[in-house]
C-alpha positions, 0 to 999 in steps of 0.5 A: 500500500505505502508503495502504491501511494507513492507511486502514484503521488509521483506519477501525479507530479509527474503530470501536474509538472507537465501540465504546469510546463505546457500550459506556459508554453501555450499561453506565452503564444497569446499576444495581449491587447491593448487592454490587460488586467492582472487577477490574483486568484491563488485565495479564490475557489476555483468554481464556475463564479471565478470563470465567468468573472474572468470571462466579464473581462475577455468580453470586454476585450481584456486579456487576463493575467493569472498568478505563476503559480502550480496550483492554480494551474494543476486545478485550471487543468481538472475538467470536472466538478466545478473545475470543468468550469474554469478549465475553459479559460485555457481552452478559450485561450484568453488567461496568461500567466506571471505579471504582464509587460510594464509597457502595458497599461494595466487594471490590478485586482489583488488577493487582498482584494477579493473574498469568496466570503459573500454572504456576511457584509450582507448580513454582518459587515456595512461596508456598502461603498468600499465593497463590491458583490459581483452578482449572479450571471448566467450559467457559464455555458452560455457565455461559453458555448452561446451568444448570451445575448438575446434581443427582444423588443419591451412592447412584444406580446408575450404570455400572461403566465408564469414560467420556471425551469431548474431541477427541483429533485427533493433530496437537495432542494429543499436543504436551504429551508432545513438549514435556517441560514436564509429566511427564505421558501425553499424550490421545493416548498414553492413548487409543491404548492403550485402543482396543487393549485388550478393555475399550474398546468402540467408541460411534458415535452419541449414540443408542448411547451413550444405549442402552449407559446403558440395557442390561446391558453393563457394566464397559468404557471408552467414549473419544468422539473429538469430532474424528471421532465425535460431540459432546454438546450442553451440555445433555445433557452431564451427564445422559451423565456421570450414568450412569457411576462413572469418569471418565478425565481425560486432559491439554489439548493443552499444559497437563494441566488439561481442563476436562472434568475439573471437569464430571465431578467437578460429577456425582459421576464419580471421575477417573481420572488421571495423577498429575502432573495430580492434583498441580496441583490445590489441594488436591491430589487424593489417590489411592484418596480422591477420585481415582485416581492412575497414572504408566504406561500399565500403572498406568493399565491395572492400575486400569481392571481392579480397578475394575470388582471395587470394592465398591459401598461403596468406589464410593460412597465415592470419590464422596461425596469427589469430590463434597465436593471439586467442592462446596468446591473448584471452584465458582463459590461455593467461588472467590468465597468463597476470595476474600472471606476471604483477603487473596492477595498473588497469585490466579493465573489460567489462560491456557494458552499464556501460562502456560506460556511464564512457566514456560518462560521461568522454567527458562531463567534458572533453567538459565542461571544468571541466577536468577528 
């Protein structure tokens, strides 16, 4: 056993050494632009939040520079988890590694600078002006494999009904309701409630979903469970959500950020959602503006039936607004240009499991008397 351990320990430096050397020699061939920024990520999990952080600045026609170092590179390197995420900056060949050329004109993030600890200047920390929370994007594939930008026009006709797509599988989501860090309704709850109620109609396959967009049955709730339904590819994602005016923005499996949500808002959808998850946003999401808010499933309930009696004027409105907020709020061009003109002591990136055992870890000093 001790000898097999080791062999294999040397066989993976082996290939950790190779990987490290190849991967220096491939991104030395990259010739950077006239725009360059420099990210120290070697205290950063390295998760699909990190990619399309890093992403946001190759859209904005940055070349991006990462640390030297072996670790970051061994793990860019895993395709896997959460690595098969990031592993995409190599393949896109967009990262070089080491400081770039003092000729350059440089943007710097330092490791000091970013935290993956999201959560507890929410709920702990005020340190509004200074910090930056990089917000919930899309699912990265759609700024990899996707043009993630769909044109609608505010004025189009869409359904007067409710839409939400995400896996809703029972044995995860319904832990972020059980773990009591979030006051919050968990995906679970929330879906259980609607399919019992007469405003629900149940979708079986893409082709029906694309034949309820097309016929005059209206003002219903479609819930598509991809754990047991159907999916919707990348590609067809957003022409779907084109065709509804709600959208209802149910939690993750931990954390109340989804990132469902912000695809729906990039085409116009107005969120329907729990309060606690529209105070996470900055700015905060405001009630019957660009959103509306509920705390009970019968709040929920309430709106879902005064929605479909809204006047077109007050539709159009909500979503000239959700619009205005994806636009200058949670774009890749909203996220670099915040950074660009603000000088954060701290920019907050999202890591799930990560993020949350900061804020955990943070109301257990706090609970124990030990401060922060």
């Amino acid at each position: 056993m001790f000898f097999y351990k080791t062999r294999r320990k040397f066989f993976k430096e082996i290939v950790e050494y190779y990987d490290y050397h190849k991967i220096l020699f491939q991104t030395s061939k990259i010739n950077p632009g006239d725009k360059v920024i420099y990210i120290d990520i070697s205290g950063i999990a390295i998760n699909r939040y990190l990619y399309n952080f890093l992403k946001f600045f190759q859209i904005n026609n940055y070349t991006v520079y990462l640390p030297k170092n072996k670790n970051i590179i061994a793990q860019l390197c895993r395709d896997k988890g959460e690595f098969k995420y990031a592993s995409w900056l190599l393949k896109e060949r967009f990262v070089k590694f080491d400081g770039p050329s003092n000729s350059k004109q440089i943007l710097k993030i330092s490791k000091e600078q970013l935290s993956n600890d999201y959560f507890s200047s929410f709920f702990i920390n005020k340190l509004e002006k200074e910090t930056y929370h990089v917000p919930m994007s899309e699912f990265p594939g759609l700024y990899y494999k996707y043009d993630w930008r769909e044109e609608f026009s505010i004025e189009m006709k869409r359904k007067r009904s409710v839409f939400m797509i995400g896996n809703m599988n029972r044995k995860y989501y319904n832990n972020i309701a059980e773990e009591k860090v979030f006051n919050i309704l968990s995906r679970r709850a929330i879906a259980d409630f609607i399919f019992l109620q007469k405003y629900y109609i149940k979708i079986n396959s893409m082709i029906e979903l694309e034949r309820y967009i097309q016929c005059e049955i209206d003002e219903k709730v479609i819930l598509i469970d991809t754990f047991i339904n159907f999916t919707i590819s990348g590609e067809k994602l957003k022409i779907i959500l084109k065709g509804f005016d709600f959208y209802l923005a149910t939690p993750g499996i931990i954390i109340p950020q989804s990132h469902n949500m912000i695809e729906a808002m990039s085409v116009g959808n107005i969120p329907i959602l729990h309060k606690t998850y529209a105070n996470l946003f900055r700015p905060i999401l405001q009630n019957n503006i660009n959103c509306l808010t509920y705390e009970t499933l019968e709040e929920m309930n309430d709106i879902i039936n005064k929605i479909f009696d809204l006047p077109d004027e007050k539709i159009l409105n909500l979503r000239k607004n959700v619009s205005e907020y994806y636009i200058k709020n949670l774009t890749p061009e909203a996220v670099v240009n915040k950074i660009e003109n603000n000088n954060f002591t701290k920019i907050f990136l999202q890591a799930e499991g990560i993020s949350l055992n900061y804020l955990k870890k943070q109301r257990f000093l706090i609970n124990h008397g030990a401060g922060i």
